[in-house]
N, CA, C and O of each residue as an XYZ file, in Angstrom:
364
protein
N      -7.895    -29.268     -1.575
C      -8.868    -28.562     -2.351
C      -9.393    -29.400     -3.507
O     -10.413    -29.045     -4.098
N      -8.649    -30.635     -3.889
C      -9.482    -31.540     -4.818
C     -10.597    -31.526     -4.645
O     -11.166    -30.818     -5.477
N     -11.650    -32.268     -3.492
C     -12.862    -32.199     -3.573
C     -13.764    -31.004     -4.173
O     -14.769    -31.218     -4.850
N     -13.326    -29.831     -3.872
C     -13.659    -28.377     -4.327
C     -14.010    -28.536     -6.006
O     -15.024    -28.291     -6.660
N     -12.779    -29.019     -6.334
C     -12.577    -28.776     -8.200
C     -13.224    -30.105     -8.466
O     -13.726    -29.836     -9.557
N     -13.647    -31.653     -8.175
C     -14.243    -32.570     -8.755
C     -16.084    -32.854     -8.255
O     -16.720    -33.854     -8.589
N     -16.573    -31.840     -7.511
C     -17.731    -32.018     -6.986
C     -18.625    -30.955     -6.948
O     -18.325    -30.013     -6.214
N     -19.725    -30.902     -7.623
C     -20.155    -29.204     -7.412
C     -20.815    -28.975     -6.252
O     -21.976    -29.347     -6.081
N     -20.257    -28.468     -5.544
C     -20.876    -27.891     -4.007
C     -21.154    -26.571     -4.401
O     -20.522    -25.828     -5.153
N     -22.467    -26.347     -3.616
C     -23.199    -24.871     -3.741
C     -22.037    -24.095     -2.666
O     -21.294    -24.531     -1.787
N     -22.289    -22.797     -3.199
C     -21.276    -21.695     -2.602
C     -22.132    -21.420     -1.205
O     -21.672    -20.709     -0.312
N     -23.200    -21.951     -1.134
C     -24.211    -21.568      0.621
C     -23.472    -22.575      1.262
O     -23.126    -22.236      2.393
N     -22.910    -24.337      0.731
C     -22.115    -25.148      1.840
C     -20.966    -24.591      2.467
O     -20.575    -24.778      3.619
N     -20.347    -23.703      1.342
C     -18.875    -23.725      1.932
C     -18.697    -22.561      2.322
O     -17.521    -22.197      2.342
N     -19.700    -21.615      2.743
C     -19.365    -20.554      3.525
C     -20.216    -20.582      4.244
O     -20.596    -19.469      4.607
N     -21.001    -21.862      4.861
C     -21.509    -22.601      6.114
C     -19.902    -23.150      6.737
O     -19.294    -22.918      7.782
N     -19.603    -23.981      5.513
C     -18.384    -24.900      5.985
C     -17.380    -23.771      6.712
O     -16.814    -24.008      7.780
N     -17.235    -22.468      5.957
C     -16.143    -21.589      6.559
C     -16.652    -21.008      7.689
O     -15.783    -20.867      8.549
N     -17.649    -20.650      7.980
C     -17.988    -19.970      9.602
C     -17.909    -21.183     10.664
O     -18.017    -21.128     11.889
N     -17.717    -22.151      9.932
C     -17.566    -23.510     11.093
C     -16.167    -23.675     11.186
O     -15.607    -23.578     12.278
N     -15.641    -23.881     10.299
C     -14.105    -23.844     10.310
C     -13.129    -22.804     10.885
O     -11.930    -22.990     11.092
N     -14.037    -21.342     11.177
C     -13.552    -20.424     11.431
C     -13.895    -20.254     12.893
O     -13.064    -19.604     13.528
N     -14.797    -20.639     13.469
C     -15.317    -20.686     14.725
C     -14.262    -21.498     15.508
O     -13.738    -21.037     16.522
N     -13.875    -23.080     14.864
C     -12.886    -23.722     15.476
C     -11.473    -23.491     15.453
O     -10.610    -23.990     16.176
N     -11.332    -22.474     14.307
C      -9.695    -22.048     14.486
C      -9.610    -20.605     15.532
O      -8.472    -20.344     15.922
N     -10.505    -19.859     15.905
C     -10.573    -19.032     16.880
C     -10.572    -19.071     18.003
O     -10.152    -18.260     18.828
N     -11.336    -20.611     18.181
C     -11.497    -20.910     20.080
C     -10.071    -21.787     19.785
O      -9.418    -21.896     20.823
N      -9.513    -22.358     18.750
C      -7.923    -23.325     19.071
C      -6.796    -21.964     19.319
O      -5.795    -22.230     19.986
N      -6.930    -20.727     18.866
C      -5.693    -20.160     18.719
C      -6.436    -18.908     20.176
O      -5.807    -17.875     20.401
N      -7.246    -19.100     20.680
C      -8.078    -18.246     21.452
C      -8.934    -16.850     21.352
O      -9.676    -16.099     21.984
N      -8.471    -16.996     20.457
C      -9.311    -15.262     20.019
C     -10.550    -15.276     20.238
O     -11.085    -16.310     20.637
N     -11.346    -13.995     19.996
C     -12.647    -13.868     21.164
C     -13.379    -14.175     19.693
O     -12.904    -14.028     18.567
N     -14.656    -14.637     20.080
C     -15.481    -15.230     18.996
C     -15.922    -13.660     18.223
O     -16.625    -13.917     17.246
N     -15.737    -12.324     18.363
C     -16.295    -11.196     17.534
C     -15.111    -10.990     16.844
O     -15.166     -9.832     16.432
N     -14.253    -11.414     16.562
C     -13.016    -11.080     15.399
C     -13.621    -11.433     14.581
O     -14.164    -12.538     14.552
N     -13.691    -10.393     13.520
C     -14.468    -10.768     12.163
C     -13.547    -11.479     11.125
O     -12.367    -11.583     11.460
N     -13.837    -11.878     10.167
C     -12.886    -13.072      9.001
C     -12.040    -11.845      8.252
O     -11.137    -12.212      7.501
N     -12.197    -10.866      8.356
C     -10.721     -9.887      8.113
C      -9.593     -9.918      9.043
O      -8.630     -9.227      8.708
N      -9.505    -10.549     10.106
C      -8.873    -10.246     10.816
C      -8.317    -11.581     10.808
O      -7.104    -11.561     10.597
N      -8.794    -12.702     10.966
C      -8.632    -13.730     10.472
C      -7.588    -14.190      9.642
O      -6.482    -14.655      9.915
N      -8.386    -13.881      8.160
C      -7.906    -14.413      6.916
C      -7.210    -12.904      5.873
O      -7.233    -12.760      4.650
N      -6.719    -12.101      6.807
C      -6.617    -10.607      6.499
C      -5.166    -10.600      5.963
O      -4.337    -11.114      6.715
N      -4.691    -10.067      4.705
C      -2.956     -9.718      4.645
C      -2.607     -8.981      5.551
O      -3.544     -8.517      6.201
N      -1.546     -8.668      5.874
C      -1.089     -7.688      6.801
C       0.142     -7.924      7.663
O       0.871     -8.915      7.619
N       0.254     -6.941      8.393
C       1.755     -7.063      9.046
C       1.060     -8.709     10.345
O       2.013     -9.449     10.587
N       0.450     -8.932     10.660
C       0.076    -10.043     10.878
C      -0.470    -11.249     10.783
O      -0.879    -11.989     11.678
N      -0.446    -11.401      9.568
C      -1.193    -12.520      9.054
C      -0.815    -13.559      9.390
O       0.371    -13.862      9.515
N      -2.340    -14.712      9.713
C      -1.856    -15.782      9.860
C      -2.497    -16.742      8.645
O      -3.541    -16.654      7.998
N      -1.231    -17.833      8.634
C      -1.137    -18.901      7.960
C      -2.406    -19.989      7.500
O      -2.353    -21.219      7.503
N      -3.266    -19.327      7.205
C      -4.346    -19.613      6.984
C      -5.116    -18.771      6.063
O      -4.829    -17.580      5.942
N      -6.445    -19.521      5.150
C      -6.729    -19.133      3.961
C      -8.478    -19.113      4.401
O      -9.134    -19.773      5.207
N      -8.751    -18.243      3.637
C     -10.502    -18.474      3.532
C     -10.861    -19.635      2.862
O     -10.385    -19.934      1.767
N     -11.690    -20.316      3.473
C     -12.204    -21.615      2.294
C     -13.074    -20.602      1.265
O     -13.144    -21.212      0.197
N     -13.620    -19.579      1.170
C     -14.336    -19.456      0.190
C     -13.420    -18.849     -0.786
O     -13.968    -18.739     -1.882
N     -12.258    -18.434     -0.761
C     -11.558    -17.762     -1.614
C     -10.793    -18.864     -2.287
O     -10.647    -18.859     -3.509
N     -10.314    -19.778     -1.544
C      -9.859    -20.857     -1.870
C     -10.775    -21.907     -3.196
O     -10.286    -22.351     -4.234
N     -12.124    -22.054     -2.718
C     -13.166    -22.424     -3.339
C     -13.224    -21.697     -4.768
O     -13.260    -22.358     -5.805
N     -13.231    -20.527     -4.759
C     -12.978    -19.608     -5.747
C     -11.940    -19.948     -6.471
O     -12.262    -20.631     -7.442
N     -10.538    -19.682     -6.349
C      -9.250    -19.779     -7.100
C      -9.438    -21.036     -7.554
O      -9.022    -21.273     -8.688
N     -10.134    -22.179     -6.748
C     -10.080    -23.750     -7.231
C     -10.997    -23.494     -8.459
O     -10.530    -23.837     -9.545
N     -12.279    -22.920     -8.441
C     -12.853    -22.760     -9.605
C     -12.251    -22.454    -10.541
O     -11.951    -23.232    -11.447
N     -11.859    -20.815    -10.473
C     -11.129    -20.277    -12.056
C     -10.086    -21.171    -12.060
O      -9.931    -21.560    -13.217
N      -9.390    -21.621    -11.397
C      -8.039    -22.199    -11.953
C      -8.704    -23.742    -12.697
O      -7.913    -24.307    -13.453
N     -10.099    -24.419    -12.505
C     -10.504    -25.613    -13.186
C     -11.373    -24.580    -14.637
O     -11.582    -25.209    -15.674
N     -11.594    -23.814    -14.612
C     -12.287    -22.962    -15.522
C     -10.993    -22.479    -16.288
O     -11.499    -22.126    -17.353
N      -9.970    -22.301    -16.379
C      -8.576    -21.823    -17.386
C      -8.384    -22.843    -17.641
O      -8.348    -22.888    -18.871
N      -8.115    -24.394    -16.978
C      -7.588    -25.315    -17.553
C      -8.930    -25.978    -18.491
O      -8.628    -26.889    -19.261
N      -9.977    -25.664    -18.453
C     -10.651    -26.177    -19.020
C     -10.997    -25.570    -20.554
O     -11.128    -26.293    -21.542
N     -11.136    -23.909    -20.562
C     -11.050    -23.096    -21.919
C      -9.830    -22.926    -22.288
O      -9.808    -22.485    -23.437
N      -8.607    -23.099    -21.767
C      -7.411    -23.403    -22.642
C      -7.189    -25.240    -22.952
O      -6.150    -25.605    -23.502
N      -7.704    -25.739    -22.754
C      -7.807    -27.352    -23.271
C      -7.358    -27.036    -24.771
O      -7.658    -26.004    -25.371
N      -6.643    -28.018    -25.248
C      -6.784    -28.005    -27.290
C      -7.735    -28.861    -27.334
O      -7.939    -29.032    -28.536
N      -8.796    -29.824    -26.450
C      -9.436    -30.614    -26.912
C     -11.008    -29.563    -27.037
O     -11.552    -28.890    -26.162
N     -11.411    -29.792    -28.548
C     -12.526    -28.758    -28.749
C     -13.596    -29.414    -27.553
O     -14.203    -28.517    -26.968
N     -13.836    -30.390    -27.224
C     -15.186    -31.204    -26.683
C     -15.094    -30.275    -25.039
O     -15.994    -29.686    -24.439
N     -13.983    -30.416    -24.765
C     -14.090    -29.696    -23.470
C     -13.879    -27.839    -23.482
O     -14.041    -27.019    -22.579
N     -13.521    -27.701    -24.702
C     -14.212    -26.241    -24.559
C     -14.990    -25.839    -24.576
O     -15.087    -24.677    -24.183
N     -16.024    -26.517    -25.028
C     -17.704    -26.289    -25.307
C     -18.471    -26.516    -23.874
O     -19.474    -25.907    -23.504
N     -18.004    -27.187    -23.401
C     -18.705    -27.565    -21.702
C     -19.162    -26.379    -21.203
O     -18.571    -25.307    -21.076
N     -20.704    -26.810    -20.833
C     -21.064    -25.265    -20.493
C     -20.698    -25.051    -19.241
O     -20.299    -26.023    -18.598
N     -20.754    -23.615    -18.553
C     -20.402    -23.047    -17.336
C     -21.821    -23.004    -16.663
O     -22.908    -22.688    -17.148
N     -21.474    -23.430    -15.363
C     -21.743    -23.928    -14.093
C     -21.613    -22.825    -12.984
O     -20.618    -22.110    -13.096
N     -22.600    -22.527    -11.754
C     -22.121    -22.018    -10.981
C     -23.078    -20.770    -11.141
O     -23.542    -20.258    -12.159
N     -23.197    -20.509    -10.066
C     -24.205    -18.772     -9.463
C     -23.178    -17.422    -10.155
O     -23.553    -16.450    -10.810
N     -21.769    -17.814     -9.714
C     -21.020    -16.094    -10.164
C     -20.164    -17.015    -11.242
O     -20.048    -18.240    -11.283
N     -19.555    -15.902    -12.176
C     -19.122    -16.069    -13.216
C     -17.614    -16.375    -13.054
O     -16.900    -15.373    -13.086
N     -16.950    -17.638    -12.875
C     -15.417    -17.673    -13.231
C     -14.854    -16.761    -14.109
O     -14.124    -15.943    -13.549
N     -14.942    -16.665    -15.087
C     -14.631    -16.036    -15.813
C     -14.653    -14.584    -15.757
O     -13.724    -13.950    -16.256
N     -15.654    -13.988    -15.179
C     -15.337    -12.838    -14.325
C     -14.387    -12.082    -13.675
O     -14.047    -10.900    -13.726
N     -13.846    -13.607    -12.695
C     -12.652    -13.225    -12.058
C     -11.700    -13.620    -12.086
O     -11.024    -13.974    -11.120
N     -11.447    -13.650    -13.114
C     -10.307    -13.768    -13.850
C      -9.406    -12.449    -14.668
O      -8.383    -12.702    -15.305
């Protein structure tokens, strides 16, 4: 997930990137291509071992967005915020 937190990729790549990624983990484990990404990337008495890239994408954000407004260095608290939805939001 480094690349995620050092590069700003628009949130339209990586939930391109995830219906591609998700297409190829469905035809590897066989499931029929209409299982929707709940079923997928779903908690539950079956879950499998696998993560949404966009949620992932997400947590990589806020978690570079906390380390960045808890910094003691003032210069990097001031850095403005970046991004279509609000980190800080979801948090």
């Amino acid at each position: 997930m480094w690349p995620l937190t050092v590069y700003e990729i628009p949130m339209t790549k990586v939930e391109k990137l995830e219906r591609t990624v998700s297409s190829y983990i469905k035809k590897w484990l066989g499931l029929p291509r209409c299982l929707s990404n709940i079923g997928l990337y779903g908690h539950g008495a079956l879950e499998l071992p696998v993560s949404s890239l966009t949620e992932e994408y997400k947590c990589t954000k806020v978690r570079l967005n906390m380390i960045l407004t808890e910094s003691q260095d003032g210069m990097i608290q001031r850095l403005p915020q970046t991004g279509n939805w609000e980190e800080v939001d979801a948090i």
